[in-house]
C-alpha positions in Angstrom: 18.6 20.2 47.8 19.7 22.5 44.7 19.2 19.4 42.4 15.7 18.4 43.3 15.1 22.2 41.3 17.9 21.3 38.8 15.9 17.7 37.8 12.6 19.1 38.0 13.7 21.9 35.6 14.9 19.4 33.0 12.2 16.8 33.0 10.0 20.0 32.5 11.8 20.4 29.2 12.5 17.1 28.4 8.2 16.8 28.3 8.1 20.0 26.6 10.5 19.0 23.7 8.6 15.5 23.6 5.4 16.7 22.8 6.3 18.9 20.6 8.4 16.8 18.6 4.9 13.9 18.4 3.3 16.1 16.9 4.5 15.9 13.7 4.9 19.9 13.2 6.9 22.3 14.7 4.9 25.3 16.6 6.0 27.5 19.1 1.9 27.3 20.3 0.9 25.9 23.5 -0.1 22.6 24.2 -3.8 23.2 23.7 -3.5 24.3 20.3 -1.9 20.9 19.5 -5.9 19.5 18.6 -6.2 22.2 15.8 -3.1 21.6 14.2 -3.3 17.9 13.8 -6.8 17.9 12.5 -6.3 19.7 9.3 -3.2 16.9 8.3 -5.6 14.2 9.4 -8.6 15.6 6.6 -5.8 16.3 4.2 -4.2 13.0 4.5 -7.7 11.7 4.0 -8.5 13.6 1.1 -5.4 12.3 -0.7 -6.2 8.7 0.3 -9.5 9.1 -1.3 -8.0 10.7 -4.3 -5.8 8.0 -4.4 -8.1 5.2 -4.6 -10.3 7.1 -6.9 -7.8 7.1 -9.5 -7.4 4.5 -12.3 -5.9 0.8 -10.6 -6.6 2.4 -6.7 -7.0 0.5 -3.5 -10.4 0.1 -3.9 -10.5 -1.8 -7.5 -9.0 -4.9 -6.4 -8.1 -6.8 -3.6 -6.1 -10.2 -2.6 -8.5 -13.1 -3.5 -8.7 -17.1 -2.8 -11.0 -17.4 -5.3 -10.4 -19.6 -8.8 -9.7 -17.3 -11.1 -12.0 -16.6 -14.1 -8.9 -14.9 -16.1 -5.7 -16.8 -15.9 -2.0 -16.2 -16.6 1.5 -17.9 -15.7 4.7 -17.1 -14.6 7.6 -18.2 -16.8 11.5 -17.8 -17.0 10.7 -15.0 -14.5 8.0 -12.9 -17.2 4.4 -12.4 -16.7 2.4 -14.1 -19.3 0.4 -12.5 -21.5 2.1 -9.5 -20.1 -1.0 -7.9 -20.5 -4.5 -9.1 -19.3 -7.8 -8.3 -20.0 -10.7 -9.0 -17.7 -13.9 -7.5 -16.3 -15.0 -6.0 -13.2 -15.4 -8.6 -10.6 -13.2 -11.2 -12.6 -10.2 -12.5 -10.5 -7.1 -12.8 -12.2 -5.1 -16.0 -11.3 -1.1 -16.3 -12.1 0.3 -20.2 -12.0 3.7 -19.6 -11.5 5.6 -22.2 -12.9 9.5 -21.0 -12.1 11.4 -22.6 -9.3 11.5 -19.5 -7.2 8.6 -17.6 -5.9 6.9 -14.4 -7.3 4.2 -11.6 -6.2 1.8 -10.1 -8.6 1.8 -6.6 -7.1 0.4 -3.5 -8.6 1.9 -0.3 -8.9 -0.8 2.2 -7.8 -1.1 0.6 -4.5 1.1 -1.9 -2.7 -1.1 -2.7 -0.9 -3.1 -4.8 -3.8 -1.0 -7.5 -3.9 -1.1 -11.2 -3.7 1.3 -12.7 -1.2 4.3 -14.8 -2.2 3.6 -17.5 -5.2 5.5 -20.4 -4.5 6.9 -22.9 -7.4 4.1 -24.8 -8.5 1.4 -22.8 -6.6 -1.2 -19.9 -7.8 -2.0 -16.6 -6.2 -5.1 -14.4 -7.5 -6.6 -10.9 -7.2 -9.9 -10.0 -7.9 -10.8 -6.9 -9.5 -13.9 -4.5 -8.4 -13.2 -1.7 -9.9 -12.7 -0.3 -14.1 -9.1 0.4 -14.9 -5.7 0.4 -16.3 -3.6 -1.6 -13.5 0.0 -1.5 -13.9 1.6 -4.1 -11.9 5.0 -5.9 -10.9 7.1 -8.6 -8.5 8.2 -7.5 -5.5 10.8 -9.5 -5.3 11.6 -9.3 -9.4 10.5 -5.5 -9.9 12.3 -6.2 -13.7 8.9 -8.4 -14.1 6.3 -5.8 -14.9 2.4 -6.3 -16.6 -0.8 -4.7 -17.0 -4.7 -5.5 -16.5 -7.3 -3.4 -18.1 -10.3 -4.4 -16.2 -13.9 -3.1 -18.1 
């Protein structure tokens, strides 16, 4: 019988420490308070996504596209070419990538723009919605670097 107390008392801390550690913070308030707390990071991490993508080559001024491009480029002897583009808002920019291993055309501001893999022989394209200086790079050759300045 003095175990029953004994296991009861450590799952009782074993959920205290749990929840605390979730949330992220540490806090010696109770469990109620936890709402409060997270709220503010939630706003701030939204403010700074917004900043983010408001700032020149963001999330929202381009996007992975299956379009034909209207502005293309290649991929040789593992170098973007021109190295540096120039387009328009709402052009997509297409890279023929004519190595025998694959390649991403990836920009720097935001991973997240990226086109997926460009196999040998094959094209990949983003379009762009948005003025600005986009700096960008393979993922898989981060050596290979070049830029877009959409107007």
């Amino acid at each position: 019988m003095s175990r029953t107390p004994l296991l009861a008392a450590t799952a009782a801390i074993l959920l205290i420490v749990a929840a605390c550690s979730s949330s992220g913070t540490a806090t010696s308030a109770p469990a109620s308070a936890a709402p409060s707390v997270a709220a503010p990071s939630e706003s701030a991490a939204a403010s700074e996504s917004t900043a983010a993508s408001e700032s020149s080559g963001g999330a929202a001024g381009c996007e992975a596209s299956t379009e034909t491009g209207t502005v293309a480029a290649t991929i040789k002897g593992f170098a973007f070419s021109p190295a540096t583009i120039t387009a328009k808002v709402g052009d997509v920019v297409t890279w023929t990538n004519n190595d025998s291993t694959g390649h991403t055309a990836t920009m720097k501001a935001d991973g997240a723009c990226t086109t997926p893999t460009i196999a040998a022989g094959s094209t990949g394209s983003i379009k762009f919605t948005a003025a600005g200086t986009y700096d960008y790079f393979c993922k898989i050759h981060p050596n290979m670097t070049g830029q877009i300045t959409v107007s």
